[in-house]
FIGUZA-978994 format. One record per residue (C-alpha): z negated, x, y; residue in one letter. Coordinates in nm, 4 decimals, m for minus. Layout:
! residues N
ATOM       c3       c1       c2 dovo
ATOM        Z        X        Y    A
...
END
This chain:
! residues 354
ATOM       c3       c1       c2 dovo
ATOM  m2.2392  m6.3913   9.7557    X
ATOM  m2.2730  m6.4696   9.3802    X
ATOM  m2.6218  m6.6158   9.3442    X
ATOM  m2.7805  m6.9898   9.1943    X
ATOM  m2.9773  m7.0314   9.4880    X
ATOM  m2.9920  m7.0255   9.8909    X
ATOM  m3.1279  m7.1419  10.1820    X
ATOM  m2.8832  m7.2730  10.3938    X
ATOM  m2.8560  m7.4247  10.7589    X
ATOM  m2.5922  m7.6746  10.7975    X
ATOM  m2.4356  m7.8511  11.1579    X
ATOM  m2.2523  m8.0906  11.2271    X
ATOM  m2.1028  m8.2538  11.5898    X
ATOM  m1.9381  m8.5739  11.5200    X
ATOM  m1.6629  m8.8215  11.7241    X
ATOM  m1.9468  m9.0105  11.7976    X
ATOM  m2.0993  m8.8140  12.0574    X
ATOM  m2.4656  m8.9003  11.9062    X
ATOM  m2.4993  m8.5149  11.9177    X
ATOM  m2.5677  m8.2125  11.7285    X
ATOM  m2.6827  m8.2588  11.3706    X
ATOM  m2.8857  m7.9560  11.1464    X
ATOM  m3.0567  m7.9642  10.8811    X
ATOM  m3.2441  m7.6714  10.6464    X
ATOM  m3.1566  m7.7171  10.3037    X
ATOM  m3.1969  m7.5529   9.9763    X
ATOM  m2.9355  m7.5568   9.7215    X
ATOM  m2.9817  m7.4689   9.3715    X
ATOM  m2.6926  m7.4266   9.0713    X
ATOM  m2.7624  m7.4741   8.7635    X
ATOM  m2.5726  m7.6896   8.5466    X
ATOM  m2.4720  m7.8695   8.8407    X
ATOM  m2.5286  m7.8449   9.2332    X
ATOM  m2.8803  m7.9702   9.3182    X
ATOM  m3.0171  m7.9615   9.6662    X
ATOM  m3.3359  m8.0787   9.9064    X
ATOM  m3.3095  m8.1145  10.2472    X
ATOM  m3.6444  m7.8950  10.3817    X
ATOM  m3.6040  m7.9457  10.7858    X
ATOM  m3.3966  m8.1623  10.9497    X
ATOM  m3.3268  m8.2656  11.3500    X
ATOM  m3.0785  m8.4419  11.5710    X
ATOM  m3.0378  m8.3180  11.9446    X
ATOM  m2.8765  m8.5528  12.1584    X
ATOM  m2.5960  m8.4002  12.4103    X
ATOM  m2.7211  m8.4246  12.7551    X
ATOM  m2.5065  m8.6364  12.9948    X
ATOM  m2.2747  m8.2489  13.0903    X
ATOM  m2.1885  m8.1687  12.7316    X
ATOM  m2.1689  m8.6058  12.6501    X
ATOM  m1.8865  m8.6114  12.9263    X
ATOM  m1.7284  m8.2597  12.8738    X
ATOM  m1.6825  m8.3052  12.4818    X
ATOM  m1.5283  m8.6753  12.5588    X
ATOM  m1.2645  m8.5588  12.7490    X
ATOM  m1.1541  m8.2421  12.5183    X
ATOM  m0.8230  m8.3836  12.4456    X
ATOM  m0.7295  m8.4180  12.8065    X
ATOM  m0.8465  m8.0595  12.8950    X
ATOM  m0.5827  m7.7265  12.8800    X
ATOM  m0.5635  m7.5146  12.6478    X
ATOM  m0.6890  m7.2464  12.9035    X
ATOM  m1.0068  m7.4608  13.0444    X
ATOM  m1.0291  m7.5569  12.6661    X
ATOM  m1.0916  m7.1744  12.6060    X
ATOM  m1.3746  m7.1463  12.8637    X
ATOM  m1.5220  m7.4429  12.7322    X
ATOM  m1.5267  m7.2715  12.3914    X
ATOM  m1.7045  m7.0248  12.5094    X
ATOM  m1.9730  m7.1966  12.6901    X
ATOM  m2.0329  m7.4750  12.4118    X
ATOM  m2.0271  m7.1508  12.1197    X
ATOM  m2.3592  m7.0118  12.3499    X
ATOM  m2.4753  m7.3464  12.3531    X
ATOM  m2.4447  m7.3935  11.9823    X
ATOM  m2.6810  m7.0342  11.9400    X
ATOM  m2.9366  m7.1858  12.1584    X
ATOM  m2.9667  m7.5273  11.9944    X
ATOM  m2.9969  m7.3508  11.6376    X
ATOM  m3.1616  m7.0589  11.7288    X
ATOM  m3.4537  m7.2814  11.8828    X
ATOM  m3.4302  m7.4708  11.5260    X
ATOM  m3.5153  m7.1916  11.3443    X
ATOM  m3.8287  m7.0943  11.5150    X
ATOM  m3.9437  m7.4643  11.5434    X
ATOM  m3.9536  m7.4753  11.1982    X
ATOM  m4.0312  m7.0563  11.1556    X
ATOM  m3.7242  m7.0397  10.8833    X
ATOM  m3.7067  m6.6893  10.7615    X
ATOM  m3.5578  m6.7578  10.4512    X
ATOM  m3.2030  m6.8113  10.5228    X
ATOM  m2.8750  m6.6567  10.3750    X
ATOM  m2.6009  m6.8493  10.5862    X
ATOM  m2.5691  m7.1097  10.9048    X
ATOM  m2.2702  m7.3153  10.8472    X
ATOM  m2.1147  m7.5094  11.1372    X
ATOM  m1.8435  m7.7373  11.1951    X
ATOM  m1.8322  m7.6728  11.5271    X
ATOM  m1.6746  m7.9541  11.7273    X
ATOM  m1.3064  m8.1261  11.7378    X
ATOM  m1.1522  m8.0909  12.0676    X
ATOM  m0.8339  m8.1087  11.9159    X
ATOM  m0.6625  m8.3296  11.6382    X
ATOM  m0.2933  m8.3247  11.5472    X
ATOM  m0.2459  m8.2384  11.1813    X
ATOM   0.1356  m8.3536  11.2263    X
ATOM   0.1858  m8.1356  11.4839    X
ATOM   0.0224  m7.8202  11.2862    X
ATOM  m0.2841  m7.8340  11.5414    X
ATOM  m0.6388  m7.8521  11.4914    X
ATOM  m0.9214  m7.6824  11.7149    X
ATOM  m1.3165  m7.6954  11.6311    X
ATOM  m1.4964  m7.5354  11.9517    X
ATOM  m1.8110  m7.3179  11.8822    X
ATOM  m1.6163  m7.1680  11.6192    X
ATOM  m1.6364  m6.7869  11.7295    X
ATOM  m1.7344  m6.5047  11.6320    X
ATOM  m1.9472  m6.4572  11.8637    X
ATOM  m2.1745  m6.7522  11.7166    X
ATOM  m2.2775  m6.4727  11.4260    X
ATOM  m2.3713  m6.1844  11.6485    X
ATOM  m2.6023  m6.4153  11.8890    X
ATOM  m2.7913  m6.5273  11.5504    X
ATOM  m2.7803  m6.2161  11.4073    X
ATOM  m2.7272  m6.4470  11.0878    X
ATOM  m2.3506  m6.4801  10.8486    X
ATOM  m2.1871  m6.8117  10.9888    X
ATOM  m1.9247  m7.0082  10.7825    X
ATOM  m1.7115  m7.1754  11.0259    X
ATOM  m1.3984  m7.3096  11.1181    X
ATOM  m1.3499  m7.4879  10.7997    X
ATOM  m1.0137  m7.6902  10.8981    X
ATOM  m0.7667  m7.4463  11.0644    X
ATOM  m0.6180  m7.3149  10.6691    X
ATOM  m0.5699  m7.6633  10.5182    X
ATOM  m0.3550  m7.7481  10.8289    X
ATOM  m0.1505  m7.4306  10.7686    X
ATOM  m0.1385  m7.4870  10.4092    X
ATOM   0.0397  m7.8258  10.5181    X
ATOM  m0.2709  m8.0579  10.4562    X
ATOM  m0.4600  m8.2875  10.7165    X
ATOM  m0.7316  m8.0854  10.7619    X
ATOM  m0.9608  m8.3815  10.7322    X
ATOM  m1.1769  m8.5160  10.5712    X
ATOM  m1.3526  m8.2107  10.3879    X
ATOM  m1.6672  m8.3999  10.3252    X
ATOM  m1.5402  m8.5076  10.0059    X
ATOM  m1.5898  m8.2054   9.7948    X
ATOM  m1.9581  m8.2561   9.8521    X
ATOM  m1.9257  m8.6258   9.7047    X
ATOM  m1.8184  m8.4994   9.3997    X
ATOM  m2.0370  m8.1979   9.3303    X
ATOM  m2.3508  m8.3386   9.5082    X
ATOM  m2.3302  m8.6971   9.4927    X
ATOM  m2.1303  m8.7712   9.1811    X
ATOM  m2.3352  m9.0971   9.0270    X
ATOM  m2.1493  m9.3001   9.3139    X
ATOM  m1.8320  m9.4982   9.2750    X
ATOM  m1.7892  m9.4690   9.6633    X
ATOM  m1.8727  m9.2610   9.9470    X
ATOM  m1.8470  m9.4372  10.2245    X
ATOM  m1.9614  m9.2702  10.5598    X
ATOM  m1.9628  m9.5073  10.9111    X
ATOM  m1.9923  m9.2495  11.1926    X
ATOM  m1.6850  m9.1630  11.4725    X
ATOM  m1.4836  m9.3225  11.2430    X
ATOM  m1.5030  m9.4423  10.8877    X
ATOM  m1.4303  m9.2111  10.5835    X
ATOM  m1.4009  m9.2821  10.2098    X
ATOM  m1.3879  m9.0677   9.8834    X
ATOM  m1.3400  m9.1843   9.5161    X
ATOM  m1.3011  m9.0195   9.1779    X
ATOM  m0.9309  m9.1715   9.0447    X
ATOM  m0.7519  m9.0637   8.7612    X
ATOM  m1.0278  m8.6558   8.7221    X
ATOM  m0.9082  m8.6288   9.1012    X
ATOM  m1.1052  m8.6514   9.4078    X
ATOM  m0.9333  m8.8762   9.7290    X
ATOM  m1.0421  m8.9502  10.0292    X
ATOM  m0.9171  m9.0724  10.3723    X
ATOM  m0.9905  m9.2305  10.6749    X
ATOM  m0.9916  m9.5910  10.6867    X
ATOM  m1.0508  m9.6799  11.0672    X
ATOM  m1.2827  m9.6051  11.3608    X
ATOM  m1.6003  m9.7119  11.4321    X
ATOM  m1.8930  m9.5955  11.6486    X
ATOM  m1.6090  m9.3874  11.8404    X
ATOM  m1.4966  m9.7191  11.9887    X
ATOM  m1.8105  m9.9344  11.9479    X
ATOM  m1.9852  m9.6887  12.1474    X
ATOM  m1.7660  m9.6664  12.4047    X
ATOM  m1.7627 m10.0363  12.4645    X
ATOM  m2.1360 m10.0446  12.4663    X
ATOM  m2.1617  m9.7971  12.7004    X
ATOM  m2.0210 m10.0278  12.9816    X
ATOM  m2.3244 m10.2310  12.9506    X
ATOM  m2.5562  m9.8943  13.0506    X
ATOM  m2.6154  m9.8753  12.6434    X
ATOM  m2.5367  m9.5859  12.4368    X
ATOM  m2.4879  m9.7977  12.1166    X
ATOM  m2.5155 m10.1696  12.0355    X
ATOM  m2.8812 m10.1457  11.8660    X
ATOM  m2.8777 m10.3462  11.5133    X
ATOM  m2.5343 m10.5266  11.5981    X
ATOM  m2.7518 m10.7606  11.8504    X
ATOM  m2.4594 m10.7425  12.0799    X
ATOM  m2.1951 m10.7800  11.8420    X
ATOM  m2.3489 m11.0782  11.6989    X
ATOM  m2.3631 m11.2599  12.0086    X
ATOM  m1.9766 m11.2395  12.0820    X
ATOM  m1.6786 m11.3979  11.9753    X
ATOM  m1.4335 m11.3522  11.7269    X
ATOM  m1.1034 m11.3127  11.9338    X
ATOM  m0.8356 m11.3869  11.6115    X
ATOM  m0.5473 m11.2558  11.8042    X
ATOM  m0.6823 m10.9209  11.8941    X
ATOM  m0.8080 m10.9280  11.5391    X
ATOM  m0.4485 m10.9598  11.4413    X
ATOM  m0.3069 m10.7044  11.6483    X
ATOM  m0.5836 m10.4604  11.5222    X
ATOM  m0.5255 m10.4980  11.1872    X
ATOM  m0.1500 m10.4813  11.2127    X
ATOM  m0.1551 m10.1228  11.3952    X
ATOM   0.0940  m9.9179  11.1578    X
ATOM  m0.2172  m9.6737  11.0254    X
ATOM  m0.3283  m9.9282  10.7818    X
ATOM  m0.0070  m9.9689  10.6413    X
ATOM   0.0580  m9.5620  10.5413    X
ATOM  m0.0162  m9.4070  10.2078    X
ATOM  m0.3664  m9.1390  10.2015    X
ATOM  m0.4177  m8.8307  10.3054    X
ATOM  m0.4309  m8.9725  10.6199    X
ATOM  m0.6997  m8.9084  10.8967    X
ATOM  m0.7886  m8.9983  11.2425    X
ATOM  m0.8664  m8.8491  11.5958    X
ATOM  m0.9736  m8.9452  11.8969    X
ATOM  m0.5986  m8.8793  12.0965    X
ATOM  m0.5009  m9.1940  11.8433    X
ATOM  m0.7815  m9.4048  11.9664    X
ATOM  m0.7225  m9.3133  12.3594    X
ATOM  m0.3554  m9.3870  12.3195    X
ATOM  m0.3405  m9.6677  12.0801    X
ATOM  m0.6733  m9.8985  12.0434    X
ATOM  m0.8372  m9.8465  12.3580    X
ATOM  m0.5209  m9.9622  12.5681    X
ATOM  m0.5129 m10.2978  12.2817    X
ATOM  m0.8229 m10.4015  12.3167    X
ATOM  m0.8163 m10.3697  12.6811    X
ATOM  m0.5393 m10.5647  12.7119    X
ATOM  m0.6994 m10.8620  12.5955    X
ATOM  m0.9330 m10.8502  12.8730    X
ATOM  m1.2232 m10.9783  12.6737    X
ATOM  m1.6103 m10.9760  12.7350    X
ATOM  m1.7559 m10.6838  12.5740    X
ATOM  m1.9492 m10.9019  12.3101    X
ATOM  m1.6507 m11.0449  12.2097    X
ATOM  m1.4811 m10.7067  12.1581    X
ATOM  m1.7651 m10.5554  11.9980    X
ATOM  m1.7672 m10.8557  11.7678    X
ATOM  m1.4466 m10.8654  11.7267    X
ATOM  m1.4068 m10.4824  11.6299    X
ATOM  m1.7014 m10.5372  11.3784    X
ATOM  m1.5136 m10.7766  11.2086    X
ATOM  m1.2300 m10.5812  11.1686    X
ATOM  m1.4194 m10.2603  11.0294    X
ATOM  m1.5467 m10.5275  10.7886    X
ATOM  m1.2092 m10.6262  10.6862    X
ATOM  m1.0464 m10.2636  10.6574    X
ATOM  m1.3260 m10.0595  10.4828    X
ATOM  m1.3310 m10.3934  10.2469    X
ATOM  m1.0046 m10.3855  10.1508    X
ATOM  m1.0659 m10.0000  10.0313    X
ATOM  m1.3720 m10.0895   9.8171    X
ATOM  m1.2624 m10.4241   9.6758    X
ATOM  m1.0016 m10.1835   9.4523    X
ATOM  m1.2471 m10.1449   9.2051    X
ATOM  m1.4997 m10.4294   9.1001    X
ATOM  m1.8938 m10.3685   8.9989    X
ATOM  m1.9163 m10.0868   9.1392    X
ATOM  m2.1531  m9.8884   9.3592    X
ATOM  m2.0733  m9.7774   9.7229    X
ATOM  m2.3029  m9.4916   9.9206    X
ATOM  m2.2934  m9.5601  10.2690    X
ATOM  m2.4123  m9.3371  10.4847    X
ATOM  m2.3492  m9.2389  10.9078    X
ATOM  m2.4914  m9.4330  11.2149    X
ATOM  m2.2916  m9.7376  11.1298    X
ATOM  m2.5212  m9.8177  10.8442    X
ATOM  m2.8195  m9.9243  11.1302    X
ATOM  m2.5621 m10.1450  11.2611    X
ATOM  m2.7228 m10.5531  11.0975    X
ATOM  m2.3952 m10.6979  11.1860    X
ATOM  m2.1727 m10.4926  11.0780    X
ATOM  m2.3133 m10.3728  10.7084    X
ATOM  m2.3756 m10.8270  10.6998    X
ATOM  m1.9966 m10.8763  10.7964    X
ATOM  m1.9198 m10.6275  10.5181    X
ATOM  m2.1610 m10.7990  10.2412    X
ATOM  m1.9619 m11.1038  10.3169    X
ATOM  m1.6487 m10.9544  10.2480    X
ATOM  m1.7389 m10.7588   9.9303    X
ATOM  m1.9330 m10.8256   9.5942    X
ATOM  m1.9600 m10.4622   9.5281    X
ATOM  m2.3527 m10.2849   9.5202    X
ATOM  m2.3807 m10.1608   9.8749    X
ATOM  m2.6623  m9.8794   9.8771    X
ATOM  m2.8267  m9.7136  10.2306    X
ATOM  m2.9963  m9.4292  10.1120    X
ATOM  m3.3156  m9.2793  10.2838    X
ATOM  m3.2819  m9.2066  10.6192    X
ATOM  m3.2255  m8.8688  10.6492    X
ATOM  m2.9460  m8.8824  10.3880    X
ATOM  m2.7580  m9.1638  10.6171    X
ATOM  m2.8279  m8.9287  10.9225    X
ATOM  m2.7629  m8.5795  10.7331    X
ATOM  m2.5186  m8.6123  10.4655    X
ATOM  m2.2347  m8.4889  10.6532    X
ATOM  m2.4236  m8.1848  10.8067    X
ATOM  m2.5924  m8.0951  10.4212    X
ATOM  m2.2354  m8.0564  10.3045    X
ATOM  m2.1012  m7.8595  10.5525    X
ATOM  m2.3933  m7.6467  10.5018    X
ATOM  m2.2655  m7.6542  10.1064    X
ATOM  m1.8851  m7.6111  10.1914    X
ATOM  m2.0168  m7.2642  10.3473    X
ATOM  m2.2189  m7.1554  10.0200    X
ATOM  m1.8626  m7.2849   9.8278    X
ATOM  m1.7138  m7.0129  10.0864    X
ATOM  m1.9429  m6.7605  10.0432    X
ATOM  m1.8618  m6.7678   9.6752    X
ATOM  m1.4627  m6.8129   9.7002    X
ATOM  m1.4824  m7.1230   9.5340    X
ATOM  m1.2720  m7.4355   9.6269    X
ATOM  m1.3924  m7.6407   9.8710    X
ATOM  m1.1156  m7.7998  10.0328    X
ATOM  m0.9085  m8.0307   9.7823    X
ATOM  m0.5421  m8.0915   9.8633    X
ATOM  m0.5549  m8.4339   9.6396    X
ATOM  m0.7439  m8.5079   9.9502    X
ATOM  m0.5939  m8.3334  10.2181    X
ATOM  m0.2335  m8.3252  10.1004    X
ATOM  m0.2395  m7.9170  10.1687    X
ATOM   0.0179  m7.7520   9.9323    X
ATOM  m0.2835  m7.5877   9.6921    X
ATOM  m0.6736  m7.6302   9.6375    X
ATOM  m0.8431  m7.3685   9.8581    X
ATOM  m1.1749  m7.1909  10.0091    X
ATOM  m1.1409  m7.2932  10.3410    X
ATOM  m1.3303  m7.1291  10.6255    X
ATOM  m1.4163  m6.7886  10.7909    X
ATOM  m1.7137  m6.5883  10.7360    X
ATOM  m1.8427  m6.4061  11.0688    X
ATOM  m2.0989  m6.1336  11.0157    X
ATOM  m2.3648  m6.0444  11.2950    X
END
């Protein structure tokens, strides 16, 4: 679909469980990539899907299946009710991400539900999907593939920093694009949170009434992750197996553990940014509402930290995989192995047709 313009619906399901992201956005190629982002909405999971997605990794592959299925109808509901909220009739492509139930790039295993084809036929729309499956099988991590979109779309920023499920990166070095993951965040604030009856820790006001425990500090920072070479990328079977059972283990108040955890997001994503000096860092994701958090990292950077407007923070990730699908539709590249470590540059995704 050779064209220089289209109207595209993009959506995104992060780690974080703060639910589905779309957004209605038109993209326009001239020079370069330009876009503006017409329509935009968050739905929150209800308290069903909030528990059923948490516990995809330690669901069967056969359960896992039916779960597909269900969450794909879902998916054509949610968007389908988007479209004639905001009477779109203009639209060439929905592009999803679906939703990671599984994670194991090492393994040669990754699996996005709401990924079928059955997603196009219900819409009666193309979908781009199931964007991650190829770089796996090309050898590659599968993750992140946001990245592609920082350098076509967002390209006057020395950083792109984004603070959802977990924290992300991407930087132009030496004409090539890298990115990685640096640590998590909301995944496991959240989830602390959530044992005081709140679904996040609103402005850090939590956080910043804890503790600073400096041995679980230590033992966070020393966890072998920080210490391996990019690609490299999280999921939530690492954070089950390996952080969760830390922390715990220190038995601490959850202040103290949400403070604590702050502080060491501070100290990781700093130690990323502080490679170059003077220069300018887009941060974007749920993390960036966090006070105490984006303070704790201030204090440990001099670099220009820059929060866009609010429906960039909330919608970058969604807008690009709405643009990875146009980069699909058109056979370009839009999966880097600089960043993914796959054994070529390729045009990841499938293309469903109703």
């Amino acid at each position: 679909m050779m064209k220089d313009d289209y109207h595209i619906i993009g959506v995104m399901s992060g780690t974080s469980l703060d639910g589905l992201d779309l957004v209605y956005a038109q993209f326009e190629l001239e020079r370069n990539w330009s876009f503006e982002i017409l329509h935009s909405e968050t739905v929150p999971y209800d308290d069903l899907w909030n528990n059923t997605l948490r516990n995809l990794v330690d669901t069967d592959l056969k359960e896992l299946k039916l779960i597909d299925d269900k969450y794909t109808a879902y998916l054509a509901q949610i968007i389908q009710a988007f479209i004639t909220s905001h009477s779109i009739t203009k639209l060439d492509a929905i592009c999803s991400h679906g939703h990671t139930a599984l994670h194991k790039p090492e393994e040669q295993l990754t699996y996005q539900i709401g990924n079928t084809a059955i997603l196009s036929k219900l819409l009666e729309h193309i979908v781009v999907c199931d964007f991650r499956v190829q770089d796996v099988a090309l050898g590659g991590q599968g993750a992140p593939l946001v990245p592609i979109g920082d350098k076509l779309l967002f390209s006057n920023y020395d950083f792109c920093l984004n603070l959802g499920g977990f924290a992300n990166i991407s930087v132009e070095v030496e004409e090539k694009r890298i990115a990685y993951d640096i640590c998590p965040v909301n995944i496991v604030l959240n989830h602390y949170t959530k044992q005081l009856g709140f679904d996040y820790d609103d402005r850090g006001e939590i956080a910043s009434s804890g503790q600073n425990n400096q041995e679980l500090l230590q033992a966070l920072n020393n966890l072998d992750f920080y210490r391996q070479p990019y690609p490299k990328s999280l999921g939530l079977e690492w954070v089950k197996s390996i952080v969760f059972p830390i922390i715990d283990s220190f038995k601490l108040e959850v202040k103290d553990v949400l403070c604590t955890f702050c502080e060491h997001i501070a100290l990781q994503i700093s130690k990323e940014i502080n490679k170059k000096e003077s220069v300018s860092v887009l941060v974007t994701g749920g993390g960036c509402y966090n006070k105490y958090l984006m303070d704790r990292l201030g204090h440990y950077t001099n670099n220009d930290i820059i929060i866009p407007n609010k429906t960039i923070v909330e919608f970058k990730e969604a807008l690009i995989f709405a643009f990875l699908g146009i980069l699909k539709l058109r056979n370009e590249v839009n999966c880097l192995k600089s960043v993914t470590g796959a054994s070529k540059d390729h045009s990841s995704g499938v293309i469903y047709y109703p």
